[in-house]
C-alpha positions in Angstrom: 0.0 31.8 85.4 2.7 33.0 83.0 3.3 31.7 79.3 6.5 30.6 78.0 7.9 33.1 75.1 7.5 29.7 72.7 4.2 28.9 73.6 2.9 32.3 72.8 4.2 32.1 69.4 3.1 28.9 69.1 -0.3 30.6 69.9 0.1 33.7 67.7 1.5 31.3 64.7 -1.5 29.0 65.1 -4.2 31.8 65.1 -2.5 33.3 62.2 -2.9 30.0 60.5 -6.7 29.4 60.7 -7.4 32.9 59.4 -5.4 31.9 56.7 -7.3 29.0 56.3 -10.6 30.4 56.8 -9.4 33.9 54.0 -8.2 31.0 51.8 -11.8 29.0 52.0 -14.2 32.3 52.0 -16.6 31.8 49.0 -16.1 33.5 46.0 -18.2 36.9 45.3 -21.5 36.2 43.6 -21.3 37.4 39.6 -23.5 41.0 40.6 -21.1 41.4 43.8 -17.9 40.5 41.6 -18.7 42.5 38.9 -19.9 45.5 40.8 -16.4 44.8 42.5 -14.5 45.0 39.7 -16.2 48.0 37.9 -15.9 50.1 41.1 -11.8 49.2 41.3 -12.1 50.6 37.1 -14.1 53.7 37.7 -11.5 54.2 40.8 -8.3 53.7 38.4 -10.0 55.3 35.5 -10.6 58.4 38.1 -7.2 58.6 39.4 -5.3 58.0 36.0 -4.2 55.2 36.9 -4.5 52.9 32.7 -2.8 49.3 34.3 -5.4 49.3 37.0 -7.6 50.1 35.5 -6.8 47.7 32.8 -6.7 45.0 35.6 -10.3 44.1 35.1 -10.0 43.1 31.5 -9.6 39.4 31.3 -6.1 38.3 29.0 -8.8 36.0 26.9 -10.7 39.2 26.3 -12.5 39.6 22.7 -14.9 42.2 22.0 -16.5 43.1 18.9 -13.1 41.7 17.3 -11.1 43.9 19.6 -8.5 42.4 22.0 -6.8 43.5 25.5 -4.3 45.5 23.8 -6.8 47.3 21.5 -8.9 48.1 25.1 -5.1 49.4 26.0 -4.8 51.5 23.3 -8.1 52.9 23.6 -7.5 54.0 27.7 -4.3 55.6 26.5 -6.5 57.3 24.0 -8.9 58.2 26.3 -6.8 59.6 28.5 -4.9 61.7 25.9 -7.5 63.4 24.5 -9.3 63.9 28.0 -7.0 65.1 30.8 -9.6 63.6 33.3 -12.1 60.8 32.8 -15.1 59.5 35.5 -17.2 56.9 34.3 -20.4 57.0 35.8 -22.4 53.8 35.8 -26.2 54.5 35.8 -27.7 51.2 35.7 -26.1 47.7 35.8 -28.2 44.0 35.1 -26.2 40.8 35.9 -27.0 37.5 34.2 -25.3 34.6 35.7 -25.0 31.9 34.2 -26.3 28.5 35.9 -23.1 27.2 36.8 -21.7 30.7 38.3 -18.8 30.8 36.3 -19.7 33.6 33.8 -22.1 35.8 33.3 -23.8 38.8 31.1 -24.0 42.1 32.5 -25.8 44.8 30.4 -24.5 48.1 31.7 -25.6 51.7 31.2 -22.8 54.4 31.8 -22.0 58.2 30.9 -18.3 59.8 30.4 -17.3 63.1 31.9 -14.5 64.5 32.7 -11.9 67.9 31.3 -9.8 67.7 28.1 -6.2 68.4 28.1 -7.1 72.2 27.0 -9.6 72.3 30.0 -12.7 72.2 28.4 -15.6 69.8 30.3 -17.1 67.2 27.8 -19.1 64.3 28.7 -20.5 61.7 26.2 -24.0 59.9 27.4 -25.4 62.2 30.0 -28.9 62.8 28.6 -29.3 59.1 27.4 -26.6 56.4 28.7 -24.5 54.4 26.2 -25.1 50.7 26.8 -22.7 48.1 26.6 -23.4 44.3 26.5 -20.4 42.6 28.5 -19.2 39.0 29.4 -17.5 38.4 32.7 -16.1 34.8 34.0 -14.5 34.2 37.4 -10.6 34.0 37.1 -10.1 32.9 40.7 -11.7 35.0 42.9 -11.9 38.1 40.6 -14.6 38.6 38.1 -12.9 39.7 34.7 -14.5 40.9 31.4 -14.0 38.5 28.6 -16.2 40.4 25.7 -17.7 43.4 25.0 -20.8 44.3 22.7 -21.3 48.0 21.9 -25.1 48.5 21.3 -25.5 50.7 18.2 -25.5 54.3 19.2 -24.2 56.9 16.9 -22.4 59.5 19.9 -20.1 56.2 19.4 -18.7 57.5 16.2 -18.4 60.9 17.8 -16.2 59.3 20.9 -13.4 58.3 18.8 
């Protein structure tokens, strides 16, 4: 039995519809998947010097500790001018949804390293992890951060 050409588009255009449909309708990542998600697509950017992807995860509504997306701008570009390379290395992370899934807390312990632009290795939080206190809410189907809490630490002052 031999197809005409139109049916088997017809075939190939319907198929292609329902995985649409079904991509489209997919749930949206849990707040300790979506976040997870999200930091892993920073600490790639951040890795690969790439500041606008990097920046991707940081929500337009963000406010943290009276800083706002531009000010988390500036202080990539910062970052990155005083260190040539940057990792972020995420040692433990809590997730707090809320009860309606929408936003959530995440308390998350990290460390720095990377090489200045003279070549020298530094790294800030090795021996004890800096902890931030972060707000996230589902913008679609993308977990953003909306806020930021440093804990008080004083290698803080010694970052900037």
């Amino acid at each position: 039995m031999r197809l005409g050409r139109t049916r088997v588009l017809w075939i190939l255009g319907l198929v292609a519809a329902i995985a649409a449909v079904v991509w489209l309708l997919r749930p949206a990542p849990t707040a300790r998947e979506g976040i997870a998600a999200s930091l892993a697509e920073f600490q790639r950017a951040l890795a690969e010097g790439q500041n606008n992807d990097a920046l991707d995860i940081v929500s337009r509504s963000f406010q943290g500790d009276g800083y706002t997306r531009g000010d988390a701008a500036r202080g990539l570009l910062s970052l990155r001018r005083t260190w040539g390379s940057v990792r972020l290395n995420i040692a433990n992370l809590e997730v707090y949804p809320d009860p309606g899934g929408a936003t959530a807390v995440a308390l998350i312990d990290f460390s720095l390293s990377g090489v200045s632009t003279a070549g020298t290795a530094r790294s800030i939080g090795e021996r004890e992890p800096l902890r931030v206190s972060t707000t996230w809410a589902r913008e679609g189907s993308t977990w953003r951060c909306v806020g930021l809490s440093a804990l008080p630490n004083p290698v803080y002052e010694s970052f900037w």
